[in-house]
GUPALO-7753 format. One record per residue (C-alpha): x, y negated, z negated; residue number from 1; residue in one letter. Coordinates in steps of 0.1 Angstrom, whole numbers. Layout:
N
       x       y       z   resi   resn
       X       Y       Z    NUM      A
...
//
This chain:
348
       x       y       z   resi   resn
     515    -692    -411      1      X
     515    -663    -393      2      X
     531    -629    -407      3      X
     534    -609    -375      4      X
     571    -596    -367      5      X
     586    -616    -338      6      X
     595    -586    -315      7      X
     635    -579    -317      8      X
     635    -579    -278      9      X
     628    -617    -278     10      X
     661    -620    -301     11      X
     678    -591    -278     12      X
     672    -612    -245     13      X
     692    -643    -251     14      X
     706    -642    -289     15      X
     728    -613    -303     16      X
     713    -613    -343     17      X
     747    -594    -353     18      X
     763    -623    -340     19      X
     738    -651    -353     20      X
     745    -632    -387     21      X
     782    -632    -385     22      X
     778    -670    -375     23      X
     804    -686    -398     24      X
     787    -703    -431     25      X
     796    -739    -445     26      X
     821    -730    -475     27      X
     804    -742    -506     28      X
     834    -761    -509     29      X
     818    -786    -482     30      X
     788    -789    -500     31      X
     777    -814    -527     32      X
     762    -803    -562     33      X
     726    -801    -555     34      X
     731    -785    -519     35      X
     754    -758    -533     36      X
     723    -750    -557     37      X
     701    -751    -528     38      X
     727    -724    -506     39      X
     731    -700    -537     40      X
     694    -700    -538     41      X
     688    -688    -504     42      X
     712    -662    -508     43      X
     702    -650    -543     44      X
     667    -647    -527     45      X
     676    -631    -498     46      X
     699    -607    -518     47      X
     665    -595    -540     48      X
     640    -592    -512     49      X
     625    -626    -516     50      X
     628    -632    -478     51      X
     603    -656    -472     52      X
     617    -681    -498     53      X
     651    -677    -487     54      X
     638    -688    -453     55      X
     622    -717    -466     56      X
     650    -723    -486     57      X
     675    -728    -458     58      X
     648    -748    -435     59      X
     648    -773    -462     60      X
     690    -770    -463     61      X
     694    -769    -423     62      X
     670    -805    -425     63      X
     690    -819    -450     64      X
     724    -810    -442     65      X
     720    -812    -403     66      X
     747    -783    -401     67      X
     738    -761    -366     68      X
     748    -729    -387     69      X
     726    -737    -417     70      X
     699    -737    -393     71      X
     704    -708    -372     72      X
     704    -687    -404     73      X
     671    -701    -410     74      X
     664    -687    -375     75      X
     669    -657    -385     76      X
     659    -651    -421     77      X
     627    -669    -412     78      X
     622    -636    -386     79      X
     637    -613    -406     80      X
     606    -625    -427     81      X
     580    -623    -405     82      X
     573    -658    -404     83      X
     570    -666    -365     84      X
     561    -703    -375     85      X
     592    -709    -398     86      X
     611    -693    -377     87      X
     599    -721    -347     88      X
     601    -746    -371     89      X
     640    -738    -381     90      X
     650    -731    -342     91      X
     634    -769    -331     92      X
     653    -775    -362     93      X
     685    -766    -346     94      X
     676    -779    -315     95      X
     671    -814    -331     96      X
     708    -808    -350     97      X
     722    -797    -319     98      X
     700    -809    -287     99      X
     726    -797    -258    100      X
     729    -762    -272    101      X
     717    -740    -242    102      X
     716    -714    -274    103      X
     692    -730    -293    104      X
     673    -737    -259    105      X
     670    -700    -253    106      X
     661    -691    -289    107      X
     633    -722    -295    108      X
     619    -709    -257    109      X
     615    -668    -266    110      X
     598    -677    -302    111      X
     571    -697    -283    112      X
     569    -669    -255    113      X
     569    -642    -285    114      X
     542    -659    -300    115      X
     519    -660    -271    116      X
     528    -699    -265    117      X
     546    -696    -232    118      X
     529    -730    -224    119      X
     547    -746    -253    120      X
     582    -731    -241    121      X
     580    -744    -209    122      X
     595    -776    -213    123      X
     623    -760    -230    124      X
     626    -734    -204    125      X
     631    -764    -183    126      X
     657    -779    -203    127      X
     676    -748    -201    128      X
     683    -742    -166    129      X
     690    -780    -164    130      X
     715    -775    -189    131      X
     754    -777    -185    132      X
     769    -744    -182    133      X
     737    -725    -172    134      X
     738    -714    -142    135      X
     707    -718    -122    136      X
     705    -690    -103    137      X
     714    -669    -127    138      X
     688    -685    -154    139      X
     659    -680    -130    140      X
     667    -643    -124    141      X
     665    -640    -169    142      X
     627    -654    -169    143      X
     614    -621    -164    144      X
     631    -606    -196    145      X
     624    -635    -214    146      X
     591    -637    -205    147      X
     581    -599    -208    148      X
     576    -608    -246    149      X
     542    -625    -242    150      X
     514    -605    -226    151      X
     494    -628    -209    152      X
     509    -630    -176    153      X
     490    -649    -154    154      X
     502    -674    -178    155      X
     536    -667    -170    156      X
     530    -667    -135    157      X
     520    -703    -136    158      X
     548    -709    -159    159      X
     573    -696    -137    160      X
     557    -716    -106    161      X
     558    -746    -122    162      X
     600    -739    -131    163      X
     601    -733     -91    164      X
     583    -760     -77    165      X
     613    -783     -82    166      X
     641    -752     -67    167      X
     616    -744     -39    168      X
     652    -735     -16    169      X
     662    -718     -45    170      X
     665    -680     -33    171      X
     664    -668     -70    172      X
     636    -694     -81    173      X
     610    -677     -52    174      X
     621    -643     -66    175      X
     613    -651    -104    176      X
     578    -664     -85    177      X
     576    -626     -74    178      X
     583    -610    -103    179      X
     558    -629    -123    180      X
     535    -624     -98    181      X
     538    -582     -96    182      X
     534    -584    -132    183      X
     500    -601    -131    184      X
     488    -579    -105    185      X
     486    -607     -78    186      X
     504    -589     -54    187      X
     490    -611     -22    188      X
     512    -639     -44    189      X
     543    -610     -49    190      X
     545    -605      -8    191      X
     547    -646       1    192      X
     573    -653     -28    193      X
     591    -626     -19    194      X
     591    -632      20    195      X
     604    -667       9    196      X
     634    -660     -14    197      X
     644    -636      19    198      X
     641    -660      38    199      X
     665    -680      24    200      X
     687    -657      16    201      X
     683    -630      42    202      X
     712    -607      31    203      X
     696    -605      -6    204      X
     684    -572     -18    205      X
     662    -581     -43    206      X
     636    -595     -22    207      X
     636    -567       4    208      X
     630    -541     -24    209      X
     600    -559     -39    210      X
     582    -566     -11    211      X
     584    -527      -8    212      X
     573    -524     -38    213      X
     543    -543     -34    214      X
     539    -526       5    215      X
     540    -491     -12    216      X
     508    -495     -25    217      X
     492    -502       6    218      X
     513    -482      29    219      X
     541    -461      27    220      X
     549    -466      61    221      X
     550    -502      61    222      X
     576    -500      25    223      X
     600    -479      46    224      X
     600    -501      80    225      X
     606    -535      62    226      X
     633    -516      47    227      X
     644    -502      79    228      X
     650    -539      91    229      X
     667    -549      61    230      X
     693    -515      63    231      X
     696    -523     103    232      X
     705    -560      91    233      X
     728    -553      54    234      X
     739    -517      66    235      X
     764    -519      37    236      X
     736    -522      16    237      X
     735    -496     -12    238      X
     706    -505     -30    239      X
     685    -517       3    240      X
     694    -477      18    241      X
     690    -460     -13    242      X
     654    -478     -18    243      X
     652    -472      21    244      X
     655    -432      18    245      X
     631    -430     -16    246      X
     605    -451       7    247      X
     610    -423      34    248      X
     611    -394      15    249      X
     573    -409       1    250      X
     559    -418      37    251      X
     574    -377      38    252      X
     600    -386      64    253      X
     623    -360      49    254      X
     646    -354      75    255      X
     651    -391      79    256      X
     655    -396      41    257      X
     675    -370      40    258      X
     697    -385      70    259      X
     700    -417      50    260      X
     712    -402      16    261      X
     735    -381      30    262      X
     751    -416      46    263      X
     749    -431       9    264      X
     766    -399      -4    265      X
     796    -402      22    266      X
     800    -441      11    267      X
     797    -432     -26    268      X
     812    -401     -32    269      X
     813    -401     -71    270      X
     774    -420     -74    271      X
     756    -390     -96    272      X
     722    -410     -87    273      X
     730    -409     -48    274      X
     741    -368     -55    275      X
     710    -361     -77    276      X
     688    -377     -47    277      X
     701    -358     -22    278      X
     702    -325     -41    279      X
     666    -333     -53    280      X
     653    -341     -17    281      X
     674    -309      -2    282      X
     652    -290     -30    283      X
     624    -305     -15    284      X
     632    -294      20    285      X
     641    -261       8    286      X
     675    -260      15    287      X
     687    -242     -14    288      X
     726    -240      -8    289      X
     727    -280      -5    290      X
     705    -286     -35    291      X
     725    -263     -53    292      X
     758    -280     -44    293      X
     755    -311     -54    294      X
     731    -303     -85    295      X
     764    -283    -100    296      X
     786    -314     -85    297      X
     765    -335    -110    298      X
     775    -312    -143    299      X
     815    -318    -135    300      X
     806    -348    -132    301      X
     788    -352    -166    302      X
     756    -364    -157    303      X
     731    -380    -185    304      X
     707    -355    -180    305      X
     726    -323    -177    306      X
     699    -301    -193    307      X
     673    -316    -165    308      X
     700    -305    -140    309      X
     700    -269    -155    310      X
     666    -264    -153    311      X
     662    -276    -116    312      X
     691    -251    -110    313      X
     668    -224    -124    314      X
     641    -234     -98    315      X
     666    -232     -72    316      X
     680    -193     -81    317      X
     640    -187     -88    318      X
     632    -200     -49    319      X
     662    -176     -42    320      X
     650    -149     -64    321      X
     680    -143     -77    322      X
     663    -140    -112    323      X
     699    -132    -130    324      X
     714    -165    -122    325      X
     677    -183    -131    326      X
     679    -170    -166    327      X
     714    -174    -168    328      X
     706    -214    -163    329      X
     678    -215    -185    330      X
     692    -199    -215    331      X
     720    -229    -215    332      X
     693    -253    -221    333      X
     693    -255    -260    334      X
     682    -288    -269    335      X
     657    -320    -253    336      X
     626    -316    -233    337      X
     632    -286    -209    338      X
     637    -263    -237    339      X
     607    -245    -242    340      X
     596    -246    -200    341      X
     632    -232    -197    342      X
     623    -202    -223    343      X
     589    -192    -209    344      X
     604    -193    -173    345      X
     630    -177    -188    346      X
     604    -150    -204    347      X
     585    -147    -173    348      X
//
């Protein structure tokens, strides 16, 4: 078998391990003699480091006692042991125990992906958006996270198409096409999928931001007019303007960018990613009293990255030259990555 470590981001994607640990054991009390030996076994070798016999040892207990819990432990202890196979083995086992468990669909499907068998997890990728209280849409808009855990993805492209082809006026099922498809590099294949999930949903953001995505590359221009349409369409659109202005502020429409987050700003107020835009962008256009503004809005209003704030506010009272209030800035930077830029410029 193999002993490389399924990546925790497979687990993290669709099973909480906290939870599948806290998953509620049969009481020994429920078990017969030579079970109960069996059980105390797998704990006493888990307890002493023996991990790979105590996931053997409740594989063999999850076959014979056909208990869902039994096996998800298996699950588990099998990855906890770096046994990717055991740990397939015990979630098919599960799967057998309990075959409508959209859990145990999810968990058998991102072993496979994790161990570069996305072939081998699409039938059970399948089976999970077919199953009953999954919601379609919702499951095609997760294949990309589940499927960022196997790095072949031309593979996963065709995977994904082949999950489509029975949605094909799916809105979400074209987009999970376009995802796949930026990730392989096929961008020609990003464009049409994306240009199909809006048209079928017009109104949906996703799409529009993609296909600007891929257009970036090619044009900077021809990013910002699709999104351009899409704002003139969805003007309550936060995301579609907010993409909208970053696409014009590359192309290095500035006033026009600046026009358009300054309209975000008056819709969301209290947004410190719309406020650190616009004071960002008025930094770039050299108006200093705007940047300024809303750079110190963003400290009262306790922004993640205060001490990046800081240090931009020391650029601005630099531009200024009012090298007291620079300084002043960059001496309250005292920890993280601006630190030692903030003391030369400080020195300087």
């Amino acid at each position: 078998m193999g002993r490389s470590q399924m990546p925790k981001y497979i687990f993290a994607a669709v099973l909480s391990l906290a939870a599948c640990a806290a998953t509620p054991q049969p009481a020994p009390e429920e078990l017969s003699e030579p079970t109960l030996y069996d059980f105390l076994l797998g704990e006493i070798a888990l307890q002493r480091g023996d991990v790979t016999l105590a996931a053997k040892t409740y594989l063999e207990l999850a076959k014979h006692t056909r208990d869902p819990r039994v096996a998800r432990r298996a699950v588990e202890v099998a990855n906890l042991a770096r046994l990717p196979d055991l740990a397939i083995e015990a979630a098919k086992t599960w799967l057998d125990i309990e075959p409508s468990s959209p859990q145990a669909l999810q968990v058998t499907a991102a072993l496979l992906i994790g161990s570069k068998r996305v072939e081998q997890a699409e039938p059970y990728l399948e089976r999970l958006l077919a199953a009953d209280g999954v919601n379609l849409e919702n499951g095609f808009m997760q294949l990309s996270r589940l499927l960022a855990g196997n790095p072949d993805k031309s593979a996963n492209l065709r995977v994904v198409r082949q999950l489509a082809a029975k949605h094909p006026k799916l809105a979400p099922a074209q987009f999970a096409i376009a995802q796949a498809a930026l990730v392989a590099g096929d961008d020609d294949a990003a464009l049409a999928a994306s240009r199909s999930a809006a048209a079928l949903r017009p109104e949906w953001e996703p799409p529009a931001v993609l296909e600007a995505q891929v257009l970036q590359k090619r044009s900077p221009a021809a990013a910002a007019e699709r999104l351009e349409a899409f704002v003139a369409k969805n003007p309550g659109s936060r995301e579609g303007r907010l993409n909208y202005a970053r696409a014009l502020v590359l192309d290095k429409r500035f006033p026009e960018a600046r026009k358009q987050f300054e309209a975000l700003l008056a819709a969301n107020p209290g947004n410190t990613d719309v406020i650190y835009a616009v004071g960002l962008l008025a930094y770039q256009l050299k108006d200093y009293p705007v940047a300024e503004e809303n750079m110190k809005r963003l400290l009262g209003l306790g922004y993640r990255d205060a001490n990046g704030v800081r240090y931009l506010l020391g650029q601005i009272a630099e531009e200024q030259k009012a090298w007291p209030r620079a300084i002043e800035w960059y001496e309250q930077i005292v920890s993280g990555e601006h630190v030692v830029p903030a003391r030369l410029r400080a020195a300087s």
